[in-house]
Each structure stands twice: as C-alpha cells, then as structure tokens.
N, C-alpha and C positions, 0 to 999 in steps of 0.2 A: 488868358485864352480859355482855360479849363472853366472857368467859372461862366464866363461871356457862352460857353458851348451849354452849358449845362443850364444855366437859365434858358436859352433860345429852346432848347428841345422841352425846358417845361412848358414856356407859353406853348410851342406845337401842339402839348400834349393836351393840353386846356381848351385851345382852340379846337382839338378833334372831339373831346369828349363835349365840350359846347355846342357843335354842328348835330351831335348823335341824339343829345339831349332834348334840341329843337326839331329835329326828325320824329323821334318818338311823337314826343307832345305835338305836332303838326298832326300823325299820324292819327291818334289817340282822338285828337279835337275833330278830325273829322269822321271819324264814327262819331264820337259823341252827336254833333249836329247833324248826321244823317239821321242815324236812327231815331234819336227823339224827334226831332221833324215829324219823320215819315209815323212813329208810334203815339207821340201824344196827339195824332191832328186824328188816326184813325180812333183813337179812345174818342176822342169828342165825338166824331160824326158817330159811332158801337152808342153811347149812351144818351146822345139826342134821337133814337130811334124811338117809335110812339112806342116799344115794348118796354121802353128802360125810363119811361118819363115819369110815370107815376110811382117810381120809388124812391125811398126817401133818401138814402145816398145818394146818387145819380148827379144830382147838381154838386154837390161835393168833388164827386169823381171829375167830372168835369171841370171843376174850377180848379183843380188839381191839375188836369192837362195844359189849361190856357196858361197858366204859371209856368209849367215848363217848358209850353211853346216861346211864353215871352221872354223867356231867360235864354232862350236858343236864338231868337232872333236878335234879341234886343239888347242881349248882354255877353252872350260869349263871342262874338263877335271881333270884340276890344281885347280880349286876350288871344284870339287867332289872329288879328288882324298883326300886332305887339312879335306874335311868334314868326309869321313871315316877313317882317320888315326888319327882322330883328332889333327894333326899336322900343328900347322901356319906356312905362308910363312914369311922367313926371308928377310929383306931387303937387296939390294944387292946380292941374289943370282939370278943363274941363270931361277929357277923355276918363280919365282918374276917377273924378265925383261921381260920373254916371255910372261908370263899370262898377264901382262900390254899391252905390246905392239903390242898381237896378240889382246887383249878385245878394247883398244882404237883404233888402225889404223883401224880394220876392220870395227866400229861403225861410226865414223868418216866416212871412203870410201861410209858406206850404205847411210847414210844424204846424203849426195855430190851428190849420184846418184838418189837418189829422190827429190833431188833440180832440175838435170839436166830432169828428167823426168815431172817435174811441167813445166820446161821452156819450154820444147817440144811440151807441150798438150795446155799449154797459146799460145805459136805460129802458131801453127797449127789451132788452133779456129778461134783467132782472127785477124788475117790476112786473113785469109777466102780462104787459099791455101789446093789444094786438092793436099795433100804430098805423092810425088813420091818419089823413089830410088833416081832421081836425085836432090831431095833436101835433103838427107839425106845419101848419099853414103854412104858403109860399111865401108871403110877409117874414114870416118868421127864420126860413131858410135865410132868406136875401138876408135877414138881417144878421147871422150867424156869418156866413159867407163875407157879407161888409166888414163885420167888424176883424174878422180877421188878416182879411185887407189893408185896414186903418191900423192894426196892431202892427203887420210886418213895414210898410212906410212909415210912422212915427219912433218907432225903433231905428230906424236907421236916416231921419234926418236931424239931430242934433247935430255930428261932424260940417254941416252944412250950415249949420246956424252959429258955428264957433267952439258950439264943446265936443273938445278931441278933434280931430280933422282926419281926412282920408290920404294913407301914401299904400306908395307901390308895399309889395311884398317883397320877399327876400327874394324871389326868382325875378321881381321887376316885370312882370308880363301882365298881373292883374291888380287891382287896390281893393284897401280893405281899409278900417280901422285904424289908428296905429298902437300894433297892440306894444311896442317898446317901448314907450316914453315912460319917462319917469316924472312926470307931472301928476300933482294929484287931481288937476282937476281931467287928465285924461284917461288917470287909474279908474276914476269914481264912474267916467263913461263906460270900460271896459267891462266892469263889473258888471255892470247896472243892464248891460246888454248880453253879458253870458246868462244872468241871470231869466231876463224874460226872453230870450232867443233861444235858447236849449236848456238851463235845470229846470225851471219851469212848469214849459211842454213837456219834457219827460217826466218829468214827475207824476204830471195830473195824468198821463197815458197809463201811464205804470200800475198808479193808483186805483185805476179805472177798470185795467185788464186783470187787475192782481182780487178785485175786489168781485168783477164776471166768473175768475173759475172759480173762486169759494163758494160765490152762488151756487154754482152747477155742481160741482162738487159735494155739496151740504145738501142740497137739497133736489139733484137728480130732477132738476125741471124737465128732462124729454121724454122721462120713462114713467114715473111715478106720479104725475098731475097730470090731469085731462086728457087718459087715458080711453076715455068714450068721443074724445076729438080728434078723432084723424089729424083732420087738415090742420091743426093749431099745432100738432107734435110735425108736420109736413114744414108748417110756417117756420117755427122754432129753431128745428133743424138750418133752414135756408139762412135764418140769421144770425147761427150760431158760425155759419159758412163765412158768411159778410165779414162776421167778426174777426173771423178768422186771418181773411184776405188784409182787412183793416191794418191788423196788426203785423201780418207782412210787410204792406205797404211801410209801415212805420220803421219798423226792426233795419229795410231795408236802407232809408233814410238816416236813421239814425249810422249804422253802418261806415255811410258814405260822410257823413261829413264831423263824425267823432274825429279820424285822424285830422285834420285841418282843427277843430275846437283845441285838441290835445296841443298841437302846436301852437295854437296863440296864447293858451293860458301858459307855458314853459316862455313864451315871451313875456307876457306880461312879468312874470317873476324874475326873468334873467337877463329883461330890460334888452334882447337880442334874439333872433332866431337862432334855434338850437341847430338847425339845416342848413346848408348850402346852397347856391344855385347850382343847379340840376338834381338834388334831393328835393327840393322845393317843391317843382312840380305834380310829384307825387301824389301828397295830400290835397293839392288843389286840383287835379283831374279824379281823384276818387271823390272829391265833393260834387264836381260838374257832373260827376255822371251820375247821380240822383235820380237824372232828367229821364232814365233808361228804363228804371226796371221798373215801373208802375204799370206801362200796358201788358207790358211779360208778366207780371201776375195776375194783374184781371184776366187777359183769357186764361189763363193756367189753375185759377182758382175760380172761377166762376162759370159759369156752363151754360145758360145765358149769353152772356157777352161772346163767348164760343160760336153759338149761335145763330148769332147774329151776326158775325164778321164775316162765318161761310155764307149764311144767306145774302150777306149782301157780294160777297165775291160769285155768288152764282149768277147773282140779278148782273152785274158788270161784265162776266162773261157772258151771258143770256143776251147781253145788250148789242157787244161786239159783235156774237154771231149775226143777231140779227142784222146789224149795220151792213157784215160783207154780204150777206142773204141779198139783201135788197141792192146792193149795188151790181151783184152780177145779175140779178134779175131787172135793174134796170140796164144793163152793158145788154143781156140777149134782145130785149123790148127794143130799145134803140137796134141791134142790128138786123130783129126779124122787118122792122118797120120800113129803114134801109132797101132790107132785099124786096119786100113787096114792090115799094113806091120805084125803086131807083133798080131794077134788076141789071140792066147795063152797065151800072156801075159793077155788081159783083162778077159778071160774067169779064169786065176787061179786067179787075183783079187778076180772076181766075186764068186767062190766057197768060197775061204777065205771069206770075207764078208757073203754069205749063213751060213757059218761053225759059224762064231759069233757071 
C-alpha cells in the first residue's frame, strides 16, 4: 500500500511539474512569435526605405529579418503546435525532417551572413576604402547573400539523404540531428556540422573583429589620418558604428544558441542528453529567441533606422487622421446636402425628437 501510494503521488508530481513546464514553454513561444513577427517584418519594411537602399549592409539586415520571419512562420510552428497537443514528434516523420531542417539550415544561413557582414565592416575600416557601389556591386551582394543560403541548406541536408538522420530531442517537442548515436558514420556528421555551423563562423568573426580593433587601436584611423576630411572621419565614425551594432547582432546570436551547442556536443560524447524533460526546454527556447533581439538593436544602435521607424509611425498616424478627417467631413456634406434638398425630412425628425 505504502509503496502503491508513494509511486501514485510521484507520477502526480511529474504530471504537475509536466503541465507547468508546457505552460511556460506555451507561454515563452508565444512572445517569441509575436514579437519577432511583429519586429523582423518592421526591420524589413525600416531598411527597404529609399534612405537605407543605398547602403551596403542593408540587404544583409534584411535577409537577416526574412530568415527570422521564416523560422517564425515556417518552423516554430511544429514545436508550438507539439506543445499544445502535447503530442511528440516522432522520428522519421515527416513533421520531424521539416522542423530540423527548416530550424538548422535557416540558423546556420543566419551565422554565415553575420560572418559575411563582420568581413564587410573589417574591410571597409581597415583598408581605409570609402565603399562605393563599385566595390560592392549588386551582383556581388546577391552573390554573398546566395551563397550563404546554399551554406546553411547543404549543411543540413545529408540527415535526409541518409548520413545521420533527424529525431526528436530530449524534451520530444522539436528535432534535430541525432547528436547520441554512437555510430561512426553519424559521429563524422556531427562533427562535420559543429564544425561549419558554429567554430567556423566564429572563428572567421572573431578573427575579423579581433584583427578591426588592432587596426584602430595601432593606428588611430578617426583622429590622426585625414584629418583635413571632415566628412571621411564623419563616414568612419558611422562605420565604426555599423561595426559595432554588427557585432552585437552576433554576440547576441552567439549567446542564444551557445547553450543548445553546449548540450549537443555533452551528447555527442555521453551518447545521451545530459537534461531532462522539462530542463530541455531551456536551451531550445534561448535558441528560438535569436529571432528577437536583432530589431531591438538596430534601432538601439543605429539612429537612422530610429528615424525612420518614427517617420514612418508619424506618416501612419498622419494617414489615420487624415482618414477620420474625411469621413466626418464626408458624414456633415451628406447631412448639410440632406438638409437643403429634403428639409422636411429634418423638420419631422426634429418634432419626433420635441415629441420625446
């Protein structure tokens, strides 16, 4: 009896602390998907404004947002969807493959492109080149932009083609990799993908930013060179800005999905997740929310993009006013018209009304 009670009040306890867990993460997932919704959609329309076209990040920034829009519509989805049916994804299905492979190529693609954004702002400083169109053609974008596209999909379709294969995680809500197996041919995937999906990308950032302050540092490009250039220490400045935000951006990526890395490489090695379900979650909702902090720094870091988001909140309130403007001024035109044409009509109103 003693034993029969004292299991029964554990599963209770499991089942309460399971209901809490799925509350949270419910809870969690849907900020996540609001916000970046509502923050990566206003980042694209802020840098497709004719004042932010002509810069050379700008398409960057942008394909930065469409990646996190896609991974909010198209990908977390399957793990909210998982949380309120309280139904896991099974391995091998087709919910499974997609949730992996739209969560890992797109995250993957987003690194690449903030790699190629690091190289951009390190080149542009410290070469001391005032970057025209003709050092950066559109061709040349699209092609930067592509290939880091073609990097984060081809990184994550082998599992689909048979080397390594995608299962749930330890909390069972989203798939991944499988970073437990003790197969070599799915150790060799593992590796091969921590390697160009995060040491990599960090490396060549690190590389990049470690090698911009020695520049500036060594050799005091904003004070002590072209000193009879205003505007070129004005320019300088602004991209030392960019650089700056850049490397935000990344810092804060990195951040977000370090814990979730940390956990798969402790699988990899211990052939198990080190976590539990309902610890699980953790590391995989500080990974999703990636999707957050990128328009909270551009306007926070950029003054510009500032700018432009009140200007255009003024133009949409300007818009609304004007909209009720015209409609009460079409509601009196209709009633002065009314009263000319049809005064009888307003005079039996007007008795009704006396009358009551």
């Amino acid at each position: 009896m003693s034993r029969g009670f004292v299991n029964s009040s554990l599963l209770k306890e499991s089942s309460i602390q399971s209901n809490d867990s799925h509350i949270v993460y419910f809870s969690v997932m849907v900020a996540i998907l609001t916000v970046g919704f509502i923050g990566n959609t206003l980042t694209i329309i802020v840098f497709a404004q004719k004042e932010h076209r002509s810069k050379i990040i700008s398409p960057f920034i942008i394909n930065l947002a469409v990646a996190d829009l896609f991974i909010v519509v198209f990908g977390y989805p399957f793990a909210f969807g998982s949380n309120i049916s309280n139904e896991k994804l099974l391995a091998g299905s087709r919910r499974c493959d997609w949730s992996a492979f739209v969560n890992g190529s797109i995250g993957i693609a987003s690194i690449a492109i903030l790699t190629e954004m690091s190289l951009i702002m390190w080149y542009s400083i410290t070469t001391m080149v005032v970057i025209k169109k003709k050092h950066f053609p559109t061709k040349f974008k699209v092609l930067l932009i592509g290939i880091a596209w073609v990097y984060g999909v081809l990184s994550m379709i082998p599992p689909l083609l048979g080397w390594s294969r995608f299962v749930p995680g330890s909390a069972g809500i989203s798939c991944a990799p499988d970073w437990t197996s003790t197969s070599n041919e799915t150790l060799s995937y593992n590796i091969l993908l921590m390697l160009v999906g995060f040491t990599l990308p960090v490396t060549v950032t690190a590389t990049s930013y470690i090698k911009l302050y020695r520049s500036l540092m060594s050799n005091n490009l904003l004070d002590r060179q072209f000193q009879n250039m205003p505007w070129l220490i004005c320019r300088r400045k602004s991209q030392v800005n960019v650089a700056r935000m850049v490397a935000l951006s990344f810092i804060a990526f990195l951040l977000s999905w370090s814990p979730y890395c940390f956990v798969c490489l402790a699988a990899m090695f211990q052939n198990t997740y080190a976590i539990k379900d309902g610890e699980a979650e953790i590391p995989e909702l500080m990974a999703k929310a990636s999707v957050l902090y990128n328009p909270f720094i551009y306007v926070g870091m950029n003054k510009d993009a500032r700018k432009t988001l009140s200007n255009l909140a003024l133009r949409i309130l300007h818009q609304a006013r004007s909209r009720s403007t015209l409609s009460i001024v079409s509601r009196r035109s209709k009633l002065s018209y009314v009263t000319w044409n049809y005064p009888e009509v307003i005079s039996i109103n007007n008795n009704q009304a006396t009358s009551t």
